[in-house]
C-alpha positions as CSV (number, residue, x, y, z in Angstrom):
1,X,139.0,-71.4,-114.3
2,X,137.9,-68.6,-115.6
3,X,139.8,-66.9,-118.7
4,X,141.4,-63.5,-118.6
5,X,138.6,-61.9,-120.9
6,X,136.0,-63.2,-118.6
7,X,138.5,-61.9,-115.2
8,X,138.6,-58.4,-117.1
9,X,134.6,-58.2,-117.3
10,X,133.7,-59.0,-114.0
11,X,132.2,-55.3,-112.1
12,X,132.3,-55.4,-108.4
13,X,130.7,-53.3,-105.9
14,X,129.7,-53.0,-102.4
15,X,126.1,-53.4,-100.9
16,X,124.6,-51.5,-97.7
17,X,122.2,-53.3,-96.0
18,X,120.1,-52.8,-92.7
19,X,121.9,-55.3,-90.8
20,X,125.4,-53.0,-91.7
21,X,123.8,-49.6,-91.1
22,X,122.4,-51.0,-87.8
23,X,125.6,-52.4,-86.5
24,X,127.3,-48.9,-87.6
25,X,125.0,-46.8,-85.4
26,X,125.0,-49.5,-82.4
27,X,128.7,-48.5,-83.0
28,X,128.8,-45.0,-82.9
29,X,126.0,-45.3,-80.2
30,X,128.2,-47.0,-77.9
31,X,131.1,-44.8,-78.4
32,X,128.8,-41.8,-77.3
33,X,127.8,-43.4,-74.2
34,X,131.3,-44.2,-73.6
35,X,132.3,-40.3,-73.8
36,X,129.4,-38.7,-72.1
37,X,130.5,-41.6,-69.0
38,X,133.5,-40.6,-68.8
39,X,133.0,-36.8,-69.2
40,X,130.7,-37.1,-66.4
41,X,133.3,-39.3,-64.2
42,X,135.8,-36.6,-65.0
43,X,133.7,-33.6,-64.3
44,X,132.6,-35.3,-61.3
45,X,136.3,-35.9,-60.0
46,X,137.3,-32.3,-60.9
47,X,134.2,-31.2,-59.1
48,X,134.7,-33.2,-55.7
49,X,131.2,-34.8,-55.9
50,X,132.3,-38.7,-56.4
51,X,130.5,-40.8,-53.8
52,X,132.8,-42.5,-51.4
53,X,133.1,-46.4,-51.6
């Protein structure tokens, strides 16, 4: 165990590496596509072009 002097040195901090900046933009990059889908689904329901099924 470590003693409360030791507990009160201890510095923390947080590190940003590729592999979290990657997964931030595939994040970001999916909520785009997301928005510009629907946008277009919604412009295209507004607009009366949706093909028929």
């Amino acid at each position: 165990m470590l003693e409360k002097q030791e507990l009160l040195q201890i510095v923390g901090g947080i590190n940003i590496t590729g592999s979290l900046i990657s997964a931030i933009h595939r994040g970001i990059s999916v909520i785009m596509d997301v928005g510009r889908s629907l946008g277009s689904a919604i412009r295209r329901a507004i607009g009366g072009t949706m093909c028929p099924i």
